[in-house]
ROVEX-363805 format. One record per residue (C-alpha): x, y, z. Coordinates in steps of 0.25 Angstrom, whole numbers, plus 5000, padded with zeros to 4 digits. Example, Ala and Ser with C-alpha at 12.3 -4.5 7.8 and 13.67 -1.06 7.14 Angstrom:
2
504949825031
505549965029
***
This chain:
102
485047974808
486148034803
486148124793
486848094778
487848204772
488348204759
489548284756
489448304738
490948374742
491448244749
490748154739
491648234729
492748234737
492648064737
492448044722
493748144718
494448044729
494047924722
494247964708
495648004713
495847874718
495447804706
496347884697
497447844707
497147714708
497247684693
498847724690
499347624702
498547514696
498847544684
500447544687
500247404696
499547344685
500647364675
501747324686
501247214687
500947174672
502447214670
502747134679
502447034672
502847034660
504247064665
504146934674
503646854662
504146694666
504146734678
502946644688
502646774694
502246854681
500846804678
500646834692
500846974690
500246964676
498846904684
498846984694
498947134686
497747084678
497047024690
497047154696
496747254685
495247244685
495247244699
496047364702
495347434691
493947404697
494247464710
494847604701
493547594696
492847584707
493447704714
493147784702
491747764701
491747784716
492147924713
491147924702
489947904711
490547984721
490448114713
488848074708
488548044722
489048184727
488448254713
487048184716
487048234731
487548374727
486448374717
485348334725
485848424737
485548544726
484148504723
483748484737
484348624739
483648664727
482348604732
482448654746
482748814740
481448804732
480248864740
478948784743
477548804740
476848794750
475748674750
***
């Protein structure tokens, strides 16, 4: 069986990635969800505006969930490497304690 290795500084490493993603990702949704509602408004009688208008509020909650969901990625990424650092201590800790003898 192979042995499980869990790297707190990689875990870390994951969770700054992910929250940098989900700053990133907010500002280029942001931008193409305005576009598109001006897009609109400046096409208004045009067939192809309530297009555009459906499919900036269409997308919206969609795009704003995955944001989310990267985030709280990085959110559980870090409590995941703060629990396995904190239990590598207290094994440490249990370990450096000297036994009575029985």
């Amino acid at each position: 069986m192979a042995d499980v290795r869990v790297s707190t500084g990689e875990l870390d490493a994951s969770a700054n990635l992910a929250g940098t993603l989900a700053q990133e990702f907010e500002s280029p949704v942001r931008t193409a969800l305005t576009a598109t509602t001006a897009a609109s408004g400046r096409l208004t009688g045009w067939s192809i505006a309530g297009g555009l208008q459906q499919l900036g509020a269409g997308w919206a909650a969609p795009l704003a969930a995955v944001r989310q969901r990267i985030a709280d990625t990085s959110t559980k990424l870090r409590a995941n490497a703060a629990a396995h650092a904190n239990t590598e201590q207290t094994v440490a800790g249990t370990w450096s304690k000297p036994q009575e003898p029985k």
